[in-house]
C-alpha positions in Angstrom: 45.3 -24.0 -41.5 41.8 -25.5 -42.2 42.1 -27.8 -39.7 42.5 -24.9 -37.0 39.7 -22.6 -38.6 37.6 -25.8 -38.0 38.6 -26.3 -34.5 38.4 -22.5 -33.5 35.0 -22.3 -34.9 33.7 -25.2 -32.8 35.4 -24.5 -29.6 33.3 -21.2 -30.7 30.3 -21.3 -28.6 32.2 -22.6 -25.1 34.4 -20.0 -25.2 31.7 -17.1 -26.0 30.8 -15.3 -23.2 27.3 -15.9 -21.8 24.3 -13.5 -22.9 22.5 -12.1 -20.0 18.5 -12.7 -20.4 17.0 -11.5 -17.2 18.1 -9.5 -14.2 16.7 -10.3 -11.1 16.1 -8.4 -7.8 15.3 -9.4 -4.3 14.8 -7.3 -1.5 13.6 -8.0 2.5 13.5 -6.1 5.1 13.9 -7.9 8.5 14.9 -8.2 12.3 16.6 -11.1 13.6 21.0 -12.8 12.7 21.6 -13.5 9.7 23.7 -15.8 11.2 20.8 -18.0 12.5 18.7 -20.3 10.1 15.6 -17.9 10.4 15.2 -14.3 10.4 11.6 -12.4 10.5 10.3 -9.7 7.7 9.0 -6.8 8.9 5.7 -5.4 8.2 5.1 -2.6 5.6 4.9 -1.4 2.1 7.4 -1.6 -0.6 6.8 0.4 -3.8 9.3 -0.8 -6.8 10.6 2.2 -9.5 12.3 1.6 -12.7 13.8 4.7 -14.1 11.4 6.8 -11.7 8.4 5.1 -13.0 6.7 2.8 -9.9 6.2 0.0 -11.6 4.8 -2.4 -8.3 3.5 -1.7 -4.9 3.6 -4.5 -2.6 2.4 -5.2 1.1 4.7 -7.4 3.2 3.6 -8.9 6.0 4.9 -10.1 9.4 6.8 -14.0 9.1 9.7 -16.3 9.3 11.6 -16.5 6.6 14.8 -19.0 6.0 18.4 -18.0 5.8 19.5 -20.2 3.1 23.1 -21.7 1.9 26.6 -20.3 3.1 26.1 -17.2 1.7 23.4 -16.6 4.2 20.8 -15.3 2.0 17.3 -14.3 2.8 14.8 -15.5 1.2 12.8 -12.4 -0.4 10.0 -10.6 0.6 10.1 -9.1 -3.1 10.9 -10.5 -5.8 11.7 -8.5 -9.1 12.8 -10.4 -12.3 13.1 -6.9 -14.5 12.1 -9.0 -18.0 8.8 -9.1 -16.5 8.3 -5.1 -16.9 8.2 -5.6 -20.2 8.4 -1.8 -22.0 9.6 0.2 -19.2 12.9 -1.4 -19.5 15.6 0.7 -21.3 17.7 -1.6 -23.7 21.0 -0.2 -21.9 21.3 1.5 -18.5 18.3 1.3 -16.1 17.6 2.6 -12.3 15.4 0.1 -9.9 14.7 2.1 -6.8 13.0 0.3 -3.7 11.4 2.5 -1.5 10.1 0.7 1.9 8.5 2.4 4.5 7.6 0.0 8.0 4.2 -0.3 9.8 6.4 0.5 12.9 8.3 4.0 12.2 10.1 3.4 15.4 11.2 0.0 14.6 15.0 -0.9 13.9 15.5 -3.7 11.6 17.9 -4.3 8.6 16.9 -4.1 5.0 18.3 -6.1 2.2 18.8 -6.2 -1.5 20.0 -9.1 -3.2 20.4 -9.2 -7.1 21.9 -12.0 -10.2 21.6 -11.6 -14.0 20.2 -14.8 -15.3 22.2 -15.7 -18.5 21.9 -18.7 -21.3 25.2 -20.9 -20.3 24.9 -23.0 -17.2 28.2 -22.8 -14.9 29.0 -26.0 -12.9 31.5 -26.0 -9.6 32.7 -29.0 -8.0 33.5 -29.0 -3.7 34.7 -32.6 -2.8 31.7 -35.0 -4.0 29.3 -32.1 -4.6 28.4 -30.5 -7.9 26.2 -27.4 -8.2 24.9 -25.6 -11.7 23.9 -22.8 -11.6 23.0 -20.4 -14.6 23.0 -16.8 -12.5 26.2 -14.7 -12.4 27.1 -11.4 -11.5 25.5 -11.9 -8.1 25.7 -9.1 -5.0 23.7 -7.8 -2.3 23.8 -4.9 -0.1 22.2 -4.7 3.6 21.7 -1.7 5.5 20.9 -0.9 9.1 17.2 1.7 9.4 14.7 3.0 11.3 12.2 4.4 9.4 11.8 4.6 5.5 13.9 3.4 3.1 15.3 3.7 -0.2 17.5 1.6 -2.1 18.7 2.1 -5.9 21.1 -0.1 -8.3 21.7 0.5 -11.9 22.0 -2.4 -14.2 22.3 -3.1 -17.7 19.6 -4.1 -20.2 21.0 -5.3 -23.1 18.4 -8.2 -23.5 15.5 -5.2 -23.4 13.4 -4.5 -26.6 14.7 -0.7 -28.3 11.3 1.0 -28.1 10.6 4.2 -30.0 9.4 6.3 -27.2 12.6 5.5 -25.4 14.2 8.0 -27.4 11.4 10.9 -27.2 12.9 14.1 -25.5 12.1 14.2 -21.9 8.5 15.7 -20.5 9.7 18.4 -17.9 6.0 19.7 -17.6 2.2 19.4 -18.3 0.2 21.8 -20.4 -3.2 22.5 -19.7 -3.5 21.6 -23.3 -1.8 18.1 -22.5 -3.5 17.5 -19.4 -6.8 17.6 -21.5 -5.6 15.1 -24.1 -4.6 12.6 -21.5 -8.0 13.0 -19.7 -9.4 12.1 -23.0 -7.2 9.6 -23.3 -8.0 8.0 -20.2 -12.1 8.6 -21.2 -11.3 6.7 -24.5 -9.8 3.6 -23.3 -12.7 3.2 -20.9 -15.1 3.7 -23.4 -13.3 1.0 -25.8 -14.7 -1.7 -23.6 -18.5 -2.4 -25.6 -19.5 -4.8 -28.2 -18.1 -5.6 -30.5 -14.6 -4.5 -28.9 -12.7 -4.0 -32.1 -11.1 -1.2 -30.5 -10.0 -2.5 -27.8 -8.2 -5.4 -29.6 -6.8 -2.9 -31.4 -5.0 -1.5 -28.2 -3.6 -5.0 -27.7 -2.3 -5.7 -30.3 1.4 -6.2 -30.1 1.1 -7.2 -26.3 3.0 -11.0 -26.4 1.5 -12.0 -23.3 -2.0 -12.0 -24.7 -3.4 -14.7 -27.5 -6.0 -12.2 -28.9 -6.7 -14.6 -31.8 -7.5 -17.1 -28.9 -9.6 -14.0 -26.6 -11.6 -13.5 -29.6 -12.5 -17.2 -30.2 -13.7 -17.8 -26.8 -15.5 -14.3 -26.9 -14.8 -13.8 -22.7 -15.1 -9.9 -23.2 -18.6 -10.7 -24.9 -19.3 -12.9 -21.9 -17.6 -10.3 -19.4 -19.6 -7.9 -20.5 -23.3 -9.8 -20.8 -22.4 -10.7 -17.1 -22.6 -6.9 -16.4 -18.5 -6.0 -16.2 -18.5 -2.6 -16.5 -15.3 -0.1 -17.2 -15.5 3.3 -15.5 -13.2 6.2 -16.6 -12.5 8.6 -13.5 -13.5 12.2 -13.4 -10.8 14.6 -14.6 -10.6 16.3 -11.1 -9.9 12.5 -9.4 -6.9 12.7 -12.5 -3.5 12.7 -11.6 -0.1 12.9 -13.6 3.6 12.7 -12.5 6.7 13.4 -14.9 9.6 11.1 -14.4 12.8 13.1 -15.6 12.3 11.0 -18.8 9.6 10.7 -21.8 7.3 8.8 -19.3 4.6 10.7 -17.5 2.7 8.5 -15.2 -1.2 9.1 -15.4 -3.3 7.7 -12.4 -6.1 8.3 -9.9 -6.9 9.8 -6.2 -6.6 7.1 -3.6 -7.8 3.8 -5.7 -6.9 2.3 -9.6 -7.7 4.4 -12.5 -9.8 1.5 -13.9 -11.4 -0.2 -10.7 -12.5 -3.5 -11.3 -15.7 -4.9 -9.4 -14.2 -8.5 -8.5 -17.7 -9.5 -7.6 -19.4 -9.2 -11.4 -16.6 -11.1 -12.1 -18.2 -14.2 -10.5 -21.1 -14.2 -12.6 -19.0 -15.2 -15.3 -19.9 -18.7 -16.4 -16.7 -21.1 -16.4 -13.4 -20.8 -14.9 -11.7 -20.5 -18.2 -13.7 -18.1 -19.3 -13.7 -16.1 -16.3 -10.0 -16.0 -15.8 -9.5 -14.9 -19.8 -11.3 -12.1 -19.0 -10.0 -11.4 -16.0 -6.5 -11.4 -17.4 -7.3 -9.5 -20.2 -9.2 -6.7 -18.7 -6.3 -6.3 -15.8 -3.9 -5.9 -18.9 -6.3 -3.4 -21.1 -6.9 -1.8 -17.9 -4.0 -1.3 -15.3 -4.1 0.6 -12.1 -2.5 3.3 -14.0 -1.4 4.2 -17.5 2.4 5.4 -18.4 2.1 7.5 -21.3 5.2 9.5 -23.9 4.7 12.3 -26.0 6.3 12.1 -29.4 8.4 14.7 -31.3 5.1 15.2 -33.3 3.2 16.3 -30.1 1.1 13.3 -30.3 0.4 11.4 -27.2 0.5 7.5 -27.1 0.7 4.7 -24.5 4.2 3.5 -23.5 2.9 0.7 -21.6 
């Protein structure tokens, strides 16, 4: 009886079933046979939505692009790994939503989503003398005939996603003026956050794990970002726009342009590459082309990311 406890416990981890880490999304719109080794992507804009938040906008331009393996898949003209969204992924069920809308309204071409979950085991498959690995499963894609705009939606689970407390506010079904106001000042604070000696804008991010902020503080970039004249504006509150979502996210953004434009050119008086692209990063981060925002059972308002 040992002897089998033994055995079952390390045949264990070959027989568990693999842990997803990542889904992944690709999507192309094109004109051509898939059939052939090349097909051609057709000009537009594709705007990306997870759970009715847009999460990237993304202009795709006119070229060849391969058909690849016996599959016949298109190489994207978007690419989506959903990990990569960080917060605004639901541990659970999610909604990603493509919306494309062609240059050329009149223009028939096909449109394409391809999709895989990534996991943490490594299949291998053997065809004569060839062996492939691969570690993606669950793979599918869907192709439709348009003219015109767009839309394409999957759900997919998240199990891999971080459980964040505003996932589990009550929905926001409508602004108050009183709200409105609040997220104005909001908006006005953040901007303001960007002075010497910074303190609070560390302290908004703090907790982000793509940033080093014990490393952004040694080499002092904002200090140097902001001696080479780097300037954060905060829009008026008329240019101020806000969209619910059917969820606890209200999206907060500006008329026509990035709610925190940043001048690429003071950039460049920026002394050293390293130093340049730290502060680059960092501001792009601390300052995004619009804020997502929840409101918590207190009434308090607070950024979801």
């Amino acid at each position: 009886m040992n002897k089998f406890v033994v055995l079952a416990a390390a045949l264990w981890p070959a027989l568990s079933p693999a842990a997803v880490l990542n889904v992944e999304y690709q999507f192309t719109p094109f004109v051509g046979d898939v059939a052939q080794p090349e097909v051609e992507s057709v000009p537009g804009k594709a705007r990306v939505f997870l759970n009715n938040v847009p999460v990237a906008e993304q202009e795709i331009g006119k070229r060849s692009l391969p058909v690849l393996f016996s599959q016949r898949e298109v190489a994207p003209a978007v690419w989506v790994p959903v990990q990569s969204l960080g917060g605004a992924v639901r541990k659970g069920k999610n909604t990603i939503r493509i919306e494309f809308e062609p240059s050329d309204p009149k223009l028939a071409y096909q449109a394409r989503l391809q999709w895989a979950s990534v996991t943490d085991q490594v299949t291998r498959q053997s065809s004569g003398n060839t062996t492939s690995a691969t570690n993606q499963a669950d793979q599918g894609l869907e192709t439709k005939k348009s003219q015109g705009k767009i839309v394409l939606e999957k759900q997919f689970v998240a199990d891999f996603a971080a459980d964040r407390p505003w996932h589990h506010y009550p929905p926001v079904t409508a602004l108050t003026d009183d709200d409105r106001q609040k997220l104005v000042g909001l908006v006005t604070e953040r901007a303001a956050a960007f002075k010497p000696n910074f303190d609070k804008l560390y302290k908004l991010l703090d907790g982000r794990p793509e940033l080093q902020l014990g490393e952004i503080r040694k080499a002092k970039c904002l200090d140097k970002a902001h001696a080479a004249g780097v300037r954060i504006t905060a829009p008026a509150a008329a240019d101020i726009e806000f969209a619910t979502t059917g969820s606890a996210a209200v999206v907060v953004s500006r008329k026509n342009e990035p709610l925190y434009p940043l001048d690429p050119n003071s950039f460049t008086r920026i002394k050293g590459d390293n130093l340049r692209l730290c502060a680059g990063m960092t501001l792009s981060i601390a300052y995004p082309a619009q804020l997502v925002v929840a409101k918590s059972p207190a009434g308090s308002w607070e950024i979801a990311f």
